[in-house]
N, C-alpha and C positions, 0 to 999 in steps of 0.2 A: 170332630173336626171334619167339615169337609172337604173331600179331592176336586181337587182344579185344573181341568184341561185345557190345554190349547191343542187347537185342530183345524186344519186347514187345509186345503189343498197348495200344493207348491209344483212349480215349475224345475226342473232336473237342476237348474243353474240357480235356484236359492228364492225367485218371487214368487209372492201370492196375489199379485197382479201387473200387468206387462206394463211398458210405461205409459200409455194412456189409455191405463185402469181396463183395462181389456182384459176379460176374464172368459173368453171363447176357447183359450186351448185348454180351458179344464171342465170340459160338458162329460160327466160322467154316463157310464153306462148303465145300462137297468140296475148289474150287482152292485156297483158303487153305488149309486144313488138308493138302492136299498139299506147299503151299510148307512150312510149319512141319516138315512131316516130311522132305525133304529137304534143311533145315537141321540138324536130330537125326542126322541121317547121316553127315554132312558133319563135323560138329562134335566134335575131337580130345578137349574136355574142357570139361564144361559145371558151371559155379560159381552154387550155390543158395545165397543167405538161408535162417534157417532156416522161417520162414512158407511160402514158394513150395515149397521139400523137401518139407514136411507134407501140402502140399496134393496137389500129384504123387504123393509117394509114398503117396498113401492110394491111389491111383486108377490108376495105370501099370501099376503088377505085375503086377497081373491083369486088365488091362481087357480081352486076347484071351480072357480065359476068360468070359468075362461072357454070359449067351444074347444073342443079336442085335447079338455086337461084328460091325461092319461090314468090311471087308478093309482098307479104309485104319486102323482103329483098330487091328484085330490087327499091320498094319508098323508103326504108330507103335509100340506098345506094348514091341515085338520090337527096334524102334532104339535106344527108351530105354533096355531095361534094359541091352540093351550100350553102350552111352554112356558113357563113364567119367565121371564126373562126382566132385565135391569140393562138401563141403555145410561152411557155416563160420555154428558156432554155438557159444554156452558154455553151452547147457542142454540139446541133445540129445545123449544118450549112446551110440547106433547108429546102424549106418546101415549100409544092406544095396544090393544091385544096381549092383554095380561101385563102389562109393562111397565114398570114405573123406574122414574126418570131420577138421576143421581146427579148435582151440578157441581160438588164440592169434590175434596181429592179422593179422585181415585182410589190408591192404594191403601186409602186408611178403611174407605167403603167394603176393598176387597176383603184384606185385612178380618174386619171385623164379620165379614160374611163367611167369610171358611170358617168362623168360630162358631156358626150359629150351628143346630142340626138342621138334616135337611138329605138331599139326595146329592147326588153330585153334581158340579157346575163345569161349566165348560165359558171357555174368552173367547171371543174373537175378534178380529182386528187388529192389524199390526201396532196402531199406537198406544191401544188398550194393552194388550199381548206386553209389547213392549217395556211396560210400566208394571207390570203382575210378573216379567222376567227379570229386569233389573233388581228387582222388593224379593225377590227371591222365595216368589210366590203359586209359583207353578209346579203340579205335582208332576204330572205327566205332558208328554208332547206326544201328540198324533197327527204325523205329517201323512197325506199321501201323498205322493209323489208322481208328476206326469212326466212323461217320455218327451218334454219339449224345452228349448232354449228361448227364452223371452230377451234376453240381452239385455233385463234393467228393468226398474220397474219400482213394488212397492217388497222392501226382501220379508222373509219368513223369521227370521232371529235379527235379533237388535242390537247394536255396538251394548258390550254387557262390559263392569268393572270386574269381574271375577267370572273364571269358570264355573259352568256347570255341570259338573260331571254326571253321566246318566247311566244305566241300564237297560236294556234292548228288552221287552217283553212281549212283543207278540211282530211277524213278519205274515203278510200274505199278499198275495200276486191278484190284481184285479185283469178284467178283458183290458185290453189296448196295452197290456205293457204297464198298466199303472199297479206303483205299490205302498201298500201301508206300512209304515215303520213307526212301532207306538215304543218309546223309552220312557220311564221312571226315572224322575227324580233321584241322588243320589245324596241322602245328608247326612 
């Protein structure tokens, strides 16, 4: 069985984007964005919402080609596009860079993919997120957390019918005050 992460960057007040979708107060630092990319490495198969796909993939594919992409962008860039990843929407019709595209439900797709073998998968996007938390489908959360107030926005946890009770597994302090806090699932 595969483990399923979600992970995301979140704002001190609960968002993973301000309310219009503004994701500037989380530009991480070299060591973060080195953390993030040796998670992309790591990570067997990575499950996009269609809003977060759109956004990545406007900007991954070619972010090594870009003048003054930096060395840690051109490995991120270079992890992503081999990254297998699965994007689960009913209005985009492509999807390119290891990707292939999932139109029907979600949680049965997830579901049956944590049953396959494979390396570990990771979710992102909160309506994706949201639907893998409710199905009570998520092994772990990996929040980092930034030292800022967004006042509203798109939040990180989703109105859930039951608790989820968790486990604290690993704590560390990045530059600017930002922190990771990874829990384990409790069942």
């Amino acid at each position: 069985m595969r483990k399923l992460t979600f992970g995301m960057n979140m704002s001190l007040d609960g968002y993973i984007a301000a309310p219009s979708g503004d994701l500037g107060w989380s530009v991480p630092s070299d060591e973060l964005f080195q953390w993030w990319s040796d998670r992309v490495d790591a990570t067997g198969l990575a499950l996009y919402g269609r809003r977060l796909w759109e956004t990545m993939s406007s900007h991954w594919p070619t972010a090594d080609k870009q003048p003054g992409a930096t060395p840690a962008a051109i490995e991120y860039a270079g992890r992503w596009r081999r990254m297998p990843k699965v994007v689960f929407s009913s209005t985009t019709s492509t999807v390119d860079w290891n990707t292939r595209l999932v139109t029907g439900d979600a949680v049965t797709e997830i579901t049956r993919l944590k049953a396959d073998d494979g390396g570990p998968m990771d979710i992102a996007g909160a309506s994706l997120a949201a639907a893998a938390m409710r199905a009570e489908l998520i092994d772990e959360y990996a929040i980092v957390t930034h030292p800022v107030l967004v006042g509203g926005g798109t939040p990180f946890f989703a109105a859930l019918d039951n608790w989820v009770n968790l486990s604290l597994v690993e704590t560390r302090t990045f530059p600017d005050g930002v922190v990771l806090t990874r829990y384990e699932t409790r069942r």
